[in-house]
OpenMM code with the backbone's topology and positions (N, CA, C; nanometers):
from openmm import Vec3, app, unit

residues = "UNK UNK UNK UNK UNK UNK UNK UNK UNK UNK UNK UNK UNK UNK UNK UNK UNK UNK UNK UNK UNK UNK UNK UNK UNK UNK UNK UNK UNK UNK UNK UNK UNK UNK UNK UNK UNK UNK UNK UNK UNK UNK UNK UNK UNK UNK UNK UNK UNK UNK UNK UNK UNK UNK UNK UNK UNK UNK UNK UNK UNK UNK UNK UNK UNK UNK UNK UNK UNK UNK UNK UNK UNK UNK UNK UNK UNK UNK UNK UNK UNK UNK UNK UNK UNK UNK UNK UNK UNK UNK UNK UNK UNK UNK UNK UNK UNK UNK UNK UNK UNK UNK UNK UNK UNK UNK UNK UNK UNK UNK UNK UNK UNK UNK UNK UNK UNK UNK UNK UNK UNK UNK".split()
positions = [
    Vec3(-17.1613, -24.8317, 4.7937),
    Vec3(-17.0552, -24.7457, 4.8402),
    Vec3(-16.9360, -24.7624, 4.7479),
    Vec3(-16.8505, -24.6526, 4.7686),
    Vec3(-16.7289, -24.6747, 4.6462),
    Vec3(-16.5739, -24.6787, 4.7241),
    Vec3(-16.6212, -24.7381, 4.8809),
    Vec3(-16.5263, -24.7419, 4.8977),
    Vec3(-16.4004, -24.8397, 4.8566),
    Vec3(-16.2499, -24.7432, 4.8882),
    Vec3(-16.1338, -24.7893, 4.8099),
    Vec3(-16.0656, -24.7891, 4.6949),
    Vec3(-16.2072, -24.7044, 4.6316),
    Vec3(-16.1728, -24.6891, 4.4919),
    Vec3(-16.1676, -24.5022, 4.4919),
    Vec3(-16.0833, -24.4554, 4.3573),
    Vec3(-16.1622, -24.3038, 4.3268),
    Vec3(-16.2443, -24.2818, 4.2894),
    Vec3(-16.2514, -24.1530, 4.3842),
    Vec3(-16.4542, -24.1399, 4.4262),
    Vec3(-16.4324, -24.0624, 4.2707),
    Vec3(-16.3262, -23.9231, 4.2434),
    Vec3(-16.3373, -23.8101, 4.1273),
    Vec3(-16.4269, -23.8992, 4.0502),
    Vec3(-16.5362, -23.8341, 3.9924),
    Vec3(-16.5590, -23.8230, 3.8526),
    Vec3(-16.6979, -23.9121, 3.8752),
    Vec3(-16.7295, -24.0191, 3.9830),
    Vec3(-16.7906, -24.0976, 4.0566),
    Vec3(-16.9547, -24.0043, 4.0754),
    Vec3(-17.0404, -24.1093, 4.0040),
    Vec3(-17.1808, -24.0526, 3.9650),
    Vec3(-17.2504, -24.1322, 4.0810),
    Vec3(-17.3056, -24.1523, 4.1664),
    Vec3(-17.3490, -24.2870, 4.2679),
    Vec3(-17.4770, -24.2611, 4.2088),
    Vec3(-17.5520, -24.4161, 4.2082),
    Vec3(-17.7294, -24.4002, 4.2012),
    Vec3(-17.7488, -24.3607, 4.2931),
    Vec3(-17.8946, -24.2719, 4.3598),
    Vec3(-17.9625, -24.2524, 4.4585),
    Vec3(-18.0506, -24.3019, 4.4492),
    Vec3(-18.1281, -24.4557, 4.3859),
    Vec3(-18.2240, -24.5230, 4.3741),
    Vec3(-18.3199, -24.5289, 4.5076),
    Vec3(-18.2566, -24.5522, 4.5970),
    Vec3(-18.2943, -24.5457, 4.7598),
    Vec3(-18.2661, -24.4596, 4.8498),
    Vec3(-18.3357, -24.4312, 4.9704),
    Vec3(-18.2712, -24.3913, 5.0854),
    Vec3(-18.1817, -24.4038, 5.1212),
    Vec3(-18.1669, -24.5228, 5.1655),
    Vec3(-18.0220, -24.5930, 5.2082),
    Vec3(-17.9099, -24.5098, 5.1116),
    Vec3(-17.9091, -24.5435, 4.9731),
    Vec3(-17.7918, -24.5203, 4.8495),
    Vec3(-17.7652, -24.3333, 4.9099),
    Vec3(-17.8928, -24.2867, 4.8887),
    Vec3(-17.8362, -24.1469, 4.8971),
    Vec3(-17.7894, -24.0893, 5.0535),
    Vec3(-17.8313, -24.1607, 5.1782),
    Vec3(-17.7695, -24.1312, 5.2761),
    Vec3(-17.5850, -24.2262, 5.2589),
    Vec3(-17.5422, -24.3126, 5.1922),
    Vec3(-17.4448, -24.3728, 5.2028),
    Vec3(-17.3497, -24.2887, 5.0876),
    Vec3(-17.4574, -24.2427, 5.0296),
    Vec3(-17.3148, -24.1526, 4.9049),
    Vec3(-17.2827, -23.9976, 4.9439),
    Vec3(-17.3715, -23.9488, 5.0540),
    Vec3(-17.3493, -23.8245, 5.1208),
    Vec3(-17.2452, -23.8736, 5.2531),
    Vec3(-17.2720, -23.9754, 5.3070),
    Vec3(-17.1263, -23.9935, 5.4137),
    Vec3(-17.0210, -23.9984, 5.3207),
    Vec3(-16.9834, -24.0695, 5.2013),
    Vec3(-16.9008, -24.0751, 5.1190),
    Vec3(-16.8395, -23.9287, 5.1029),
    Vec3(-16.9366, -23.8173, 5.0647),
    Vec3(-16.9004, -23.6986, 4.9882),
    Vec3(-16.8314, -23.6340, 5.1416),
    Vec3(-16.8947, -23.6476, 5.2274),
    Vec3(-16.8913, -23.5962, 5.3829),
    Vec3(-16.7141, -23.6396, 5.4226),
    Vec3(-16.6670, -23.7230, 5.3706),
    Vec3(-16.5229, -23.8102, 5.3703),
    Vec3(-16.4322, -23.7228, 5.3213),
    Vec3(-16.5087, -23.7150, 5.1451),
    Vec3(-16.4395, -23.6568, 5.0678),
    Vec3(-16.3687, -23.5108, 5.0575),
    Vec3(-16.2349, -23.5172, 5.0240),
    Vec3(-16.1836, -23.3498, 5.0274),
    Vec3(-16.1572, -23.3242, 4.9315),
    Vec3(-16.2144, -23.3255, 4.8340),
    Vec3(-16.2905, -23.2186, 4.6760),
    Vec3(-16.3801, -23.1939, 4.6868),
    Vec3(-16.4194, -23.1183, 4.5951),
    Vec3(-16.6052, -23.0708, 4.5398),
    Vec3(-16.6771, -23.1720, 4.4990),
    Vec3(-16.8247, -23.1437, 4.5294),
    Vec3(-16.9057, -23.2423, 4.5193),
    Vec3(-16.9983, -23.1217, 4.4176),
    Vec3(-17.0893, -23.2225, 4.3308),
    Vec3(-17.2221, -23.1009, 4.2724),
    Vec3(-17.3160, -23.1483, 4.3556),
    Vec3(-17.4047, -23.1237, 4.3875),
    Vec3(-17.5367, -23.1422, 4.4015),
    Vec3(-17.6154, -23.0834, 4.3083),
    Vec3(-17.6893, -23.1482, 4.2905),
    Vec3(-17.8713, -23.0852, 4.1871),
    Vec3(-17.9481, -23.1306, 4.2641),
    Vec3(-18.0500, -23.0109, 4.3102),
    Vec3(-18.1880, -23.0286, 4.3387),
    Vec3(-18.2720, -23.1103, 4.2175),
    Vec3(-18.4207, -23.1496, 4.3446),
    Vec3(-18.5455, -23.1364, 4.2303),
    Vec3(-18.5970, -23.0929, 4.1516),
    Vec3(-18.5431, -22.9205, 4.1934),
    Vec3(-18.6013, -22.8340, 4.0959),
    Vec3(-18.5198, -22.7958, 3.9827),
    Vec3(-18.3894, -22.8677, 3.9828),
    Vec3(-18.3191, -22.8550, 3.8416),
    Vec3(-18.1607, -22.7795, 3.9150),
    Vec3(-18.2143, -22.6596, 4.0059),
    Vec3(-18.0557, -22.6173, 4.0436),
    Vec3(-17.9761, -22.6825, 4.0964),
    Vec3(-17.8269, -22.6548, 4.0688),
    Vec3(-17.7148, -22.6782, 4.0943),
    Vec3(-17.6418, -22.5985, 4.2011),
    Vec3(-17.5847, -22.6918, 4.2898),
    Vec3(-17.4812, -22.6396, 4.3489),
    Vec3(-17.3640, -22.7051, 4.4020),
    Vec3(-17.2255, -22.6462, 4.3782),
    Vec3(-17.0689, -22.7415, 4.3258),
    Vec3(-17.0031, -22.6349, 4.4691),
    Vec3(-16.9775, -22.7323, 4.5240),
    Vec3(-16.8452, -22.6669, 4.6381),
    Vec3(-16.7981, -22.8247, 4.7522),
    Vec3(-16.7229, -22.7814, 4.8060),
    Vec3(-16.6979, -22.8714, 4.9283),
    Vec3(-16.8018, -22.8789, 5.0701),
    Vec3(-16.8376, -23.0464, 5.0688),
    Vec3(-16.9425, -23.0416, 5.1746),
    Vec3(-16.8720, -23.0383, 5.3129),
    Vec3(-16.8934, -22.9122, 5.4124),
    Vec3(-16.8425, -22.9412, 5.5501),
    Vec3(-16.9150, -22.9949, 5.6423),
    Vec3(-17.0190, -23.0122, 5.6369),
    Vec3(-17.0757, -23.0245, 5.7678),
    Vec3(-17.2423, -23.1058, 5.7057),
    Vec3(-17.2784, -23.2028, 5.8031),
    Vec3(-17.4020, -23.2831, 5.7647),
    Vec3(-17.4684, -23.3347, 5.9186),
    Vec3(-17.5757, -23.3164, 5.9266),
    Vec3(-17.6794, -23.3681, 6.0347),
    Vec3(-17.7484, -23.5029, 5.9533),
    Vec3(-17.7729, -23.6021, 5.9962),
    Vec3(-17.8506, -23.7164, 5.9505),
    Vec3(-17.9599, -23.7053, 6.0681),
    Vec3(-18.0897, -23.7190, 6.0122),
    Vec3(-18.2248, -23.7148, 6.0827),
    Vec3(-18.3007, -23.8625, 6.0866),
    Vec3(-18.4556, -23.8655, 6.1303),
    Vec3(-18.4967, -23.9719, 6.1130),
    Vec3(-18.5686, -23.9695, 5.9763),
    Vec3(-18.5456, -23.8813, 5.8633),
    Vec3(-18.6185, -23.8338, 5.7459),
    Vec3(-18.5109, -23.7874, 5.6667),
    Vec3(-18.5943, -23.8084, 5.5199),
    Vec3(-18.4781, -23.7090, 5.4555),
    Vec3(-18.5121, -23.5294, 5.4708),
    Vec3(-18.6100, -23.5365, 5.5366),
    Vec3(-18.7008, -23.3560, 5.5265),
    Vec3(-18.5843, -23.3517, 5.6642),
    Vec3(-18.5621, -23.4203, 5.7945),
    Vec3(-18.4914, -23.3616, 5.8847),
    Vec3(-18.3759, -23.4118, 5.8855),
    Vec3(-18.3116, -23.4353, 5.7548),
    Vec3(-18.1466, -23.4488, 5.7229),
    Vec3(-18.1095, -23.3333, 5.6446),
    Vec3(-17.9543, -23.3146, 5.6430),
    Vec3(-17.8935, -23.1928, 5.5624),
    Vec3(-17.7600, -23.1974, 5.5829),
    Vec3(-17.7722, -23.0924, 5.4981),
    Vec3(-17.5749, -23.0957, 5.4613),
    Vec3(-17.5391, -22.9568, 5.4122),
    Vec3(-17.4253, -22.8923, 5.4373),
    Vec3(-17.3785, -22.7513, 5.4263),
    Vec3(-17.2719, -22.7582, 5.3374),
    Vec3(-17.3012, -22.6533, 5.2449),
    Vec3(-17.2115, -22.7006, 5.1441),
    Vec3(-17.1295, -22.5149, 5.1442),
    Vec3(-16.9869, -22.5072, 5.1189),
    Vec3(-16.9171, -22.3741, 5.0869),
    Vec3(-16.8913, -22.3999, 4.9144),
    Vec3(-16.9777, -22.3115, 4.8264),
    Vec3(-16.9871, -22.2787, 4.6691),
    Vec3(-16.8259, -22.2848, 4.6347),
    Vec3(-16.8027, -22.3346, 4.5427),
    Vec3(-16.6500, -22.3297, 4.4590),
    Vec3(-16.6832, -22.1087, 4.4327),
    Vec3(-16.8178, -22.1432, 4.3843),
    Vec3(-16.7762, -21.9634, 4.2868),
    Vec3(-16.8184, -21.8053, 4.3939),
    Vec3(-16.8136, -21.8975, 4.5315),
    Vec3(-16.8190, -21.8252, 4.6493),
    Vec3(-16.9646, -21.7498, 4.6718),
    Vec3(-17.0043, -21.6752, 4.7702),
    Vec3(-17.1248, -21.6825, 4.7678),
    Vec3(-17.1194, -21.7382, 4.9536),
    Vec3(-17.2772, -21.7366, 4.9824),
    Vec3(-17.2981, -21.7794, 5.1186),
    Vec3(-17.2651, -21.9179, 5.1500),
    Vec3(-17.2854, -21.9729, 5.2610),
    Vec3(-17.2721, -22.1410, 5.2423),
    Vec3(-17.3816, -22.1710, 5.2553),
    Vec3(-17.4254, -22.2921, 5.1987),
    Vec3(-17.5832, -22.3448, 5.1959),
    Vec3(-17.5800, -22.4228, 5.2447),
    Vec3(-17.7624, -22.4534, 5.2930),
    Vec3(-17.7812, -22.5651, 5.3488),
    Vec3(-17.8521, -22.6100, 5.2613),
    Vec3(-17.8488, -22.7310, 5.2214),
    Vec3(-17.9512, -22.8534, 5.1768),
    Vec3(-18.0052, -22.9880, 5.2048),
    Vec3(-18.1250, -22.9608, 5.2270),
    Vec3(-18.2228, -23.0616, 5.2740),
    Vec3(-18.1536, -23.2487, 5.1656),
    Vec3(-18.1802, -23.3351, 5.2213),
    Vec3(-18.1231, -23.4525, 5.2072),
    Vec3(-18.2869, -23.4762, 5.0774),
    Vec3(-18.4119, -23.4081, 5.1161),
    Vec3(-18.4760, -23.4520, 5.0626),
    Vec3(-18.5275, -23.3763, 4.9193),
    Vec3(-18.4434, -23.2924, 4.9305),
    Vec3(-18.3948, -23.2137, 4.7738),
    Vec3(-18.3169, -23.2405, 4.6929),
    Vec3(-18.2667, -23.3449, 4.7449),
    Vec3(-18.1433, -23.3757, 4.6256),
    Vec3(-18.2008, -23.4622, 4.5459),
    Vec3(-18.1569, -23.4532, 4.4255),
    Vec3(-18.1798, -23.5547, 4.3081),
    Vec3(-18.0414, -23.6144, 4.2400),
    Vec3(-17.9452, -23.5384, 4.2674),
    Vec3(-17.8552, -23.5745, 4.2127),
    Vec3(-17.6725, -23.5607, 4.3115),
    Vec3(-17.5924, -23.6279, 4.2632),
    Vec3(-17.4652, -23.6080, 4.3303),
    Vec3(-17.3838, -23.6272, 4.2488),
    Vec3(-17.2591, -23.5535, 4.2551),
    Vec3(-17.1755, -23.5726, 4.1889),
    Vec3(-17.0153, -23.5476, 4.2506),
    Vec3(-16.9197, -23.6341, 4.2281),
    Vec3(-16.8204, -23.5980, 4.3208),
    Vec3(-16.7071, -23.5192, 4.1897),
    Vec3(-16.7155, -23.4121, 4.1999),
    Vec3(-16.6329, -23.3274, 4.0587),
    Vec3(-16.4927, -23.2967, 4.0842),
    Vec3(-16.4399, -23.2773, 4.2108),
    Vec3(-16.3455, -23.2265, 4.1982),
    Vec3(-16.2151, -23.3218, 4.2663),
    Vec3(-16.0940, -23.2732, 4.2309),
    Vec3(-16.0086, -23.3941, 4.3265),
    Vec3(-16.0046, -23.4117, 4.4574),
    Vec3(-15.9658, -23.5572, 4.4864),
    Vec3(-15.9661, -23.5213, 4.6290),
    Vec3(-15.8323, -23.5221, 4.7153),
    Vec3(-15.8020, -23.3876, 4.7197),
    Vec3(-15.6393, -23.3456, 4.7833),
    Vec3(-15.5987, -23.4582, 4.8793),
    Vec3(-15.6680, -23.5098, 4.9513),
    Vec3(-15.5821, -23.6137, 5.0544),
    Vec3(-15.5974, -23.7715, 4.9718),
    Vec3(-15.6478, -23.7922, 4.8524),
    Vec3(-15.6278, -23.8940, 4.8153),
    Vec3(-15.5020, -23.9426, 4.8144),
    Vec3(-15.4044, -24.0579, 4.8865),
    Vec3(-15.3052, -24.0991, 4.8912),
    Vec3(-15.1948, -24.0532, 4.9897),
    Vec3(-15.2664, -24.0089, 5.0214),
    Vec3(-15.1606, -23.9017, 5.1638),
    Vec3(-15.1977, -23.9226, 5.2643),
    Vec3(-15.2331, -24.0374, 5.2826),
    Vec3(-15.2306, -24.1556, 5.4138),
    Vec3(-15.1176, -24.1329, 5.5089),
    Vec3(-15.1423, -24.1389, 5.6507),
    Vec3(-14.9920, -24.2141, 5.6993),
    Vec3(-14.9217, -24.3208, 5.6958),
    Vec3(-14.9977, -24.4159, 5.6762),
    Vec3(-14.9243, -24.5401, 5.5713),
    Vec3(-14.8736, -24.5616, 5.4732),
    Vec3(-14.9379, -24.4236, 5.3568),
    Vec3(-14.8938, -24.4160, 5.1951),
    Vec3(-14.7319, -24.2981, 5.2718),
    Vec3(-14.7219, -24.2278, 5.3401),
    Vec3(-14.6205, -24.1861, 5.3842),
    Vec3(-14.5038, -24.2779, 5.4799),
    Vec3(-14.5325, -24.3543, 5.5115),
    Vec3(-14.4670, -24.4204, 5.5998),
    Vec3(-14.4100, -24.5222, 5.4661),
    Vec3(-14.4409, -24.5731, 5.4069),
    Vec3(-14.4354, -24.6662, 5.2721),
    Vec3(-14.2870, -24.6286, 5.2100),
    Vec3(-14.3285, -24.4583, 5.1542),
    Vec3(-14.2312, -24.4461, 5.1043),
    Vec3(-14.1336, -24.4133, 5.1728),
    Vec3(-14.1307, -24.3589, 5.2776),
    Vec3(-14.0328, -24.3244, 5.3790),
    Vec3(-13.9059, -24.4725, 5.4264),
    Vec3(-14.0327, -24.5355, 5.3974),
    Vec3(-13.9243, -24.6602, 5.4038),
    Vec3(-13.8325, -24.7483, 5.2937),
    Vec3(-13.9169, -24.6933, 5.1570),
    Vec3(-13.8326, -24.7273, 5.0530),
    Vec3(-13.7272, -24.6090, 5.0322),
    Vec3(-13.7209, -24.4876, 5.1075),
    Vec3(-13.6031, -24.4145, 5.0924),
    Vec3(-13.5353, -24.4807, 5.1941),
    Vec3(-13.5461, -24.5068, 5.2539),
    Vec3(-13.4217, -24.5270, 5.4033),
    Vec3(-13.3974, -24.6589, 5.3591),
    Vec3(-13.4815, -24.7437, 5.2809),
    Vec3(-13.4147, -24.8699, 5.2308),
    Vec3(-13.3050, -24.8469, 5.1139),
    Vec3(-13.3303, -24.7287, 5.0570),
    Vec3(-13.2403, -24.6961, 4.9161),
    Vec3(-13.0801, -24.6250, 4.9637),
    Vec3(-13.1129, -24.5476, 5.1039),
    Vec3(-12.9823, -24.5593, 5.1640),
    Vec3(-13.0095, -24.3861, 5.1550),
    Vec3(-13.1156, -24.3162, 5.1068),
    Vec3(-13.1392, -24.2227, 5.1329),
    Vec3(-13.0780, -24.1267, 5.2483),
    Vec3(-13.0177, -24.0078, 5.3231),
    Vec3(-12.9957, -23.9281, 5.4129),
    Vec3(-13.0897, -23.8058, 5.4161),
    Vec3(-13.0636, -23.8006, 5.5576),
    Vec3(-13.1833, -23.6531, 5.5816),
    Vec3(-13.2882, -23.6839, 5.4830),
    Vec3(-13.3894, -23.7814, 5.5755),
    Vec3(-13.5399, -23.7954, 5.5647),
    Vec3(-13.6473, -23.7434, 5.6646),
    Vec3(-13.6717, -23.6785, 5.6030),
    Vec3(-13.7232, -23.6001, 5.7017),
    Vec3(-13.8985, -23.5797, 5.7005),
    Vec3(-13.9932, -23.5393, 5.7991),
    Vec3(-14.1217, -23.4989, 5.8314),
    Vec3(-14.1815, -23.4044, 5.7253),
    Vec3(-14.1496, -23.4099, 5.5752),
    Vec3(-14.1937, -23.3146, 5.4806),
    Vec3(-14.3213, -23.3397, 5.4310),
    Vec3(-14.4294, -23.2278, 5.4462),
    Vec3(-14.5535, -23.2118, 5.3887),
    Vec3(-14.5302, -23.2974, 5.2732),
    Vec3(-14.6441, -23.3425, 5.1512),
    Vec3(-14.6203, -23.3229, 5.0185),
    Vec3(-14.7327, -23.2053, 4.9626),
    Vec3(-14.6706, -23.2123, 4.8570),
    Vec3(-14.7428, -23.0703, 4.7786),
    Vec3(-14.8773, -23.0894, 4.7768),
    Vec3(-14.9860, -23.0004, 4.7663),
    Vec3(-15.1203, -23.0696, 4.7495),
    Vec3(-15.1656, -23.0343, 4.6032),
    Vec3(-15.0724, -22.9884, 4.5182),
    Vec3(-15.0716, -22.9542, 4.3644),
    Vec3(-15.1579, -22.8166, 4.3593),
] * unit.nanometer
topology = app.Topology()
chain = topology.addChain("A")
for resn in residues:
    res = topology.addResidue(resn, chain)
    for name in ("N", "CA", "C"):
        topology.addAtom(name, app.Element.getBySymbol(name[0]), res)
């Protein structure tokens, strides 16, 4: 697992069962794009929403919405050959703790009108 660290750019082995059900909860976490590659060579890159875990990889899956739009897919857990986590992940660091943090090094700096502000998601 990669947790704590950044997942972006993050290739996981799928040597095992185990590895590839633990790097799909990972992607399942994640709020960027993921690729997937099938067995049969295709590709497909979007954000994963939604995943069923089975007692198999034939009755596991995961729904993925395409970056280049298109239907949303489903893919079998036991088609995948590959993962890839490609894109950023917008809530990286935008914790309520990573907010509360700085909120407190402004009000320690003597800061006024601090206030409940989003941050940008770039």
């Amino acid at each position: 697992m990669n947790a704590g660290k950044a997942r972006q750019g993050w290739v996981p082995e799928l040597a095992s069962e185990e590895d590839l059900r633990l790097a799909l909860e990972e992607a399942f976490d994640y709020r960027g794009d993921i690729r997937i590659t099938r067995r049969d060579g295709t590709a497909v890159e979007g954000y994963l929403f939604d995943r069923q875990g089975g007692a198999s990889l034939a009755g596991s899956w995961i729904r993925i919405i395409p970056t280049a739009g298109g239907n949303r897919q489903r893919v079998s857990y036991s088609e995948i050959a590959a993962l890839e986590f490609t894109g950023k992940d917008t809530a990286a660091g935008k914790s309520w703790e990573a907010w509360v943090k700085k909120y407190l090094e402004k009000k320690a700096a003597g800061e006024k009108n601090i206030g409940l502000e989003p941050e940008a998601l770039d």
